[in-house]
C-alpha positions as CSV (number, residue, x, y, z in Angstrom):
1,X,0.0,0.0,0.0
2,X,2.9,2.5,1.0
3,X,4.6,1.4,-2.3
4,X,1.3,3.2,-4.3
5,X,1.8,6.4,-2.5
6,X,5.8,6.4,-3.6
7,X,4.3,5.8,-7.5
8,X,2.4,9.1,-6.9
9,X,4.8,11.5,-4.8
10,X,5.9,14.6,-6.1
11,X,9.0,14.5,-3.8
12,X,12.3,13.5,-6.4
13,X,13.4,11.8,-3.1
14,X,10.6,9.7,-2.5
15,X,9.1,9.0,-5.6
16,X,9.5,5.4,-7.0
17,X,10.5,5.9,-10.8
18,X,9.8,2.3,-11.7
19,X,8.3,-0.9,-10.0
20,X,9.4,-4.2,-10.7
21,X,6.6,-6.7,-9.0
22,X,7.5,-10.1,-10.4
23,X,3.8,-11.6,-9.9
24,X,3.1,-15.3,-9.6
25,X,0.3,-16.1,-11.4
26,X,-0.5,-18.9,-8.9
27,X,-1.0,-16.9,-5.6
28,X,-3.8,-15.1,-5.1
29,X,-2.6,-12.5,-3.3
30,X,-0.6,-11.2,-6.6
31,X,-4.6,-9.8,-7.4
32,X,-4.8,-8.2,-4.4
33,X,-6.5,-4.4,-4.8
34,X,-3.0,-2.8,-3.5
35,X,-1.3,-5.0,-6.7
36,X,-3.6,-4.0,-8.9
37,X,-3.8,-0.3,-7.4
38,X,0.1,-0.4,-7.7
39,X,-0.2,-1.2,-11.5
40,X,-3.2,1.3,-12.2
41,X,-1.0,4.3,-10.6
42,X,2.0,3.2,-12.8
43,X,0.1,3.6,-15.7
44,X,-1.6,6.9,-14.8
45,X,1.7,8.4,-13.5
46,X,3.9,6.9,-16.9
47,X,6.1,4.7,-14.7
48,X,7.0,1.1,-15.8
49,X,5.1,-1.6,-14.2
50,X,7.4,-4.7,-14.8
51,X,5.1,-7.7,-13.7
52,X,7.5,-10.4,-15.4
53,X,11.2,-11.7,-15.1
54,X,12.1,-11.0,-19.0
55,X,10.4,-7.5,-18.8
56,X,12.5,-6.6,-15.8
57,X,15.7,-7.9,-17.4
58,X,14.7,-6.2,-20.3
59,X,14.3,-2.9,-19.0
60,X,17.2,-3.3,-16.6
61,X,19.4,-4.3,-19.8
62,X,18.2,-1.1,-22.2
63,X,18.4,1.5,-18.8
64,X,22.1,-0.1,-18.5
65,X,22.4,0.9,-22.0
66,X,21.2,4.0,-22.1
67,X,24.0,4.9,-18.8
68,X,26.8,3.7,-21.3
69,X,27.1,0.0,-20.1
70,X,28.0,-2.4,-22.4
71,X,25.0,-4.9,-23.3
72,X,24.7,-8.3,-22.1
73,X,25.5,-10.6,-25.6
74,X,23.8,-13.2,-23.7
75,X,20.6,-11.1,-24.6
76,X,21.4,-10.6,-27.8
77,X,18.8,-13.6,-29.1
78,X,15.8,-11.8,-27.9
79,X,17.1,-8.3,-29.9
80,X,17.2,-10.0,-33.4
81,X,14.0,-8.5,-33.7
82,X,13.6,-10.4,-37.4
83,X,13.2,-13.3,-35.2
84,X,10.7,-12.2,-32.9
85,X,7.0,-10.8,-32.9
86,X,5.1,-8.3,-30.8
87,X,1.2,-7.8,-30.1
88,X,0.0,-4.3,-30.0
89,X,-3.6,-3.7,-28.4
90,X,-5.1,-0.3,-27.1
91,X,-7.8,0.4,-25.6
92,X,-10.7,3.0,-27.5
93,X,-9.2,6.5,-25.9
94,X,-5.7,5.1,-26.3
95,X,-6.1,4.4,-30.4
96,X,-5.0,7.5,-31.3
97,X,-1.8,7.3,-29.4
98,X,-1.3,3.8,-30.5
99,X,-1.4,4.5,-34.4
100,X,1.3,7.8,-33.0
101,X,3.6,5.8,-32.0
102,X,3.6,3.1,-34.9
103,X,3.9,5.9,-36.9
104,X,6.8,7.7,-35.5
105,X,8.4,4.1,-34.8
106,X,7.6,2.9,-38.0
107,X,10.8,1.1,-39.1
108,X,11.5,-0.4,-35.6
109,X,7.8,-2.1,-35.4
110,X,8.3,-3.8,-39.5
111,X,11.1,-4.9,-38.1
112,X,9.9,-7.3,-36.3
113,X,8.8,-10.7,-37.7
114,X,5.0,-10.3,-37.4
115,X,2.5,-8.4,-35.7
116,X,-0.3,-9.1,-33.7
117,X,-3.3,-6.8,-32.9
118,X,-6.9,-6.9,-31.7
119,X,-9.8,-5.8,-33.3
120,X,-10.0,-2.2,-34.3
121,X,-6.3,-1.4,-33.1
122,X,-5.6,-4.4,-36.1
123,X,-7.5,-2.3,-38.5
124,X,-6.2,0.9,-38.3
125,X,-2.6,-0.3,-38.1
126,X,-3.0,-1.9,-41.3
127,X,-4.8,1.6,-42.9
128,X,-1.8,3.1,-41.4
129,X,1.0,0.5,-42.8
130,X,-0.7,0.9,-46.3
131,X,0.1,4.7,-46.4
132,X,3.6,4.4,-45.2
133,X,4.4,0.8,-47.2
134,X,1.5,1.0,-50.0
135,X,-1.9,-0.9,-50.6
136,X,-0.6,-4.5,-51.3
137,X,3.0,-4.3,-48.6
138,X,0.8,-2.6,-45.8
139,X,-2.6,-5.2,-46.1
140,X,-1.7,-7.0,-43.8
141,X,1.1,-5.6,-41.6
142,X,-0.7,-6.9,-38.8
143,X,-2.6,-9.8,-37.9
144,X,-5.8,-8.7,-36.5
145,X,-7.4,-11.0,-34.1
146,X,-11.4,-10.4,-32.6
147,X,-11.8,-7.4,-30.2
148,X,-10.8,-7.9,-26.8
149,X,-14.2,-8.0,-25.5
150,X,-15.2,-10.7,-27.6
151,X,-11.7,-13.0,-27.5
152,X,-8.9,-10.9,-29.2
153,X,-6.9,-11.3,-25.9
154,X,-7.4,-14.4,-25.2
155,X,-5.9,-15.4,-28.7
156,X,-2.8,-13.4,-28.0
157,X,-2.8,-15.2,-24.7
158,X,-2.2,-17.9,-26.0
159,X,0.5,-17.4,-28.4
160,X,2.0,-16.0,-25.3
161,X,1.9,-19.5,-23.5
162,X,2.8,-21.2,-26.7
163,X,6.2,-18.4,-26.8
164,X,5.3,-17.3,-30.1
165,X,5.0,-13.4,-29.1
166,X,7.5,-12.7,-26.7
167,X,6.6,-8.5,-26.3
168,X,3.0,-6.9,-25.6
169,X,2.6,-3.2,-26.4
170,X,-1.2,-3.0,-24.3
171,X,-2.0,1.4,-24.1
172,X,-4.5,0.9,-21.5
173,X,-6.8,3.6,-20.4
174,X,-7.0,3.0,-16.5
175,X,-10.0,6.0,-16.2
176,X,-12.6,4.0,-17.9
177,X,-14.5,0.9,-16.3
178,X,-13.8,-2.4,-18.0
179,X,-16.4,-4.7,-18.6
180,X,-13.8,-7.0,-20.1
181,X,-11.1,-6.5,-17.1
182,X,-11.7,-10.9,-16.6
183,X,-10.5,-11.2,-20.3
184,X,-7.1,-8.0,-19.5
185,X,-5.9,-10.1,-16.2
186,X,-6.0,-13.5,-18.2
187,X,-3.5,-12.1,-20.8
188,X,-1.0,-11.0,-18.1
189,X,-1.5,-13.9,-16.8
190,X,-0.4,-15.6,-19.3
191,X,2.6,-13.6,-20.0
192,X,3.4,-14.1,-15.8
193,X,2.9,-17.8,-16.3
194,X,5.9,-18.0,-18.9
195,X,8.0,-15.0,-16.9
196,X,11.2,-15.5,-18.1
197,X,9.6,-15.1,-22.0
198,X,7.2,-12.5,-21.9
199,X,6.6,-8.8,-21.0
200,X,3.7,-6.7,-21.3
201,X,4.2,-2.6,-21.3
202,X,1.0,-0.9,-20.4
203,X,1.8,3.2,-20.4
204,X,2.2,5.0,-23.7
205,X,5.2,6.9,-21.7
206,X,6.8,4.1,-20.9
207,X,6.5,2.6,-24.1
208,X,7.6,5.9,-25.9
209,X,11.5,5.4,-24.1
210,X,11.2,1.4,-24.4
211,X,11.2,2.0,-28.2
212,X,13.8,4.8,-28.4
213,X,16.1,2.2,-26.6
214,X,14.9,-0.9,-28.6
215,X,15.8,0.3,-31.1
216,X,19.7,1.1,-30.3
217,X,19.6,-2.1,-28.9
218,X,18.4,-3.8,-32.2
219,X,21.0,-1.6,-34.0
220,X,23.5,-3.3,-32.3
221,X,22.5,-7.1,-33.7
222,X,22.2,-5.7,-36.7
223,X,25.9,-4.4,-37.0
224,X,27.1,-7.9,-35.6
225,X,25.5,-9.7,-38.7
């Protein structure tokens, strides 16, 4: 509880600039209103939530980057991002922001593999792809699944447990109530269960730096080979 009053401090000497709360997706108490407060504050506040062991080495690996340490080549696997696919999913107020940032961030998201995306978010990030790649290249830059509501994030869920999407990209809107919240806590539930594969990002400030450093990151594979 104390911990959600750090996330929102204005004081620079007792404010938390990041929480890493390695959940177990077993014990009940990782649902707890204080966890979930925690989370919901994060978000709000543009503070990364870090729920799963290969987001927390992630972000510890791109922060220790970004302060001039050399990276960790064991790492280097999971940053070959022609290997690798991400899901991206927004909720209705966050849309806008979403198609923002594949826009601006363009080159870094084609990079990767394939693209997952529910409903709507699927559809206007292929409208989007097929301005900036052309009609027949952009089609089908993502691969939409249903709406959330009705399923979309229990599909990604799965390719989650099945490791075939190792990075989540979810903008979620935490003012709004969510009639689908059951269908939310099962996918990052499913990216705790495999913890040392999965991360999910849920703030759109958060994400904004995790892509700036991605990509130097990425950069660095792609000089190797």
């Amino acid at each position: 509880m104390m911990l959600v009053s750090r996330v929102v401090d204005n004081d620079p000497a007792r404010t938390l600039d990041a929480v890493i709360y390695l959940m177990d997706p077993v014990d009940p108490s990782s649902n707890f209103p204080e966890a979930l407060a925690l989370k919901r504050q994060c978000v709000i506040h543009g503070k990364p939530f870090l729920s799963t062991l290969a987001g927390a080495r992630e972000w510890l690996e791109l922060e220790a980057m970004d302060s001039g340490a050399e990276p960790d080549t064991a790492l280097d696997t999971s940053f070959d991002l022609s290997m690798e696919s991400i899901a991206l999913i927004a909720h209705d107020a966050m849309k806008d922001r979403m198609l923002d940032l594949a826009k601006r961030h363009f080159d870094l998201l084609d990079s990767f593999t394939i693209r997952y995306a529910t409903g709507t978010t699927g559809r206007l990030l292929n409208e989007l792809a097929q301005k900036m790649k052309g009609k027949d290249a952009g089609r089908n830059w993502v691969k939409p699944f249903l709406s959330g509501p009705m399923g979309g994030d229990a599909q990604i869920a799965e390719l989650i447990l099945n490791r075939q999407c190792r990075r989540v990209l979810f903008l979620e809107d935490p003012h709004v109530a969510r009639q689908h919240e059951a269908d939310i806590q099962l996918l990052e539930r499913a990216a705790r269960t495999v913890t040392d594969y999965a991360s999910c990002m849920s703030d759109a400030h958060s994400v904004e730096r995790w892509l700036n450093l991605l990509m130097r990151r990425a950069r660095r594979i792609c000089r190797l080979t």
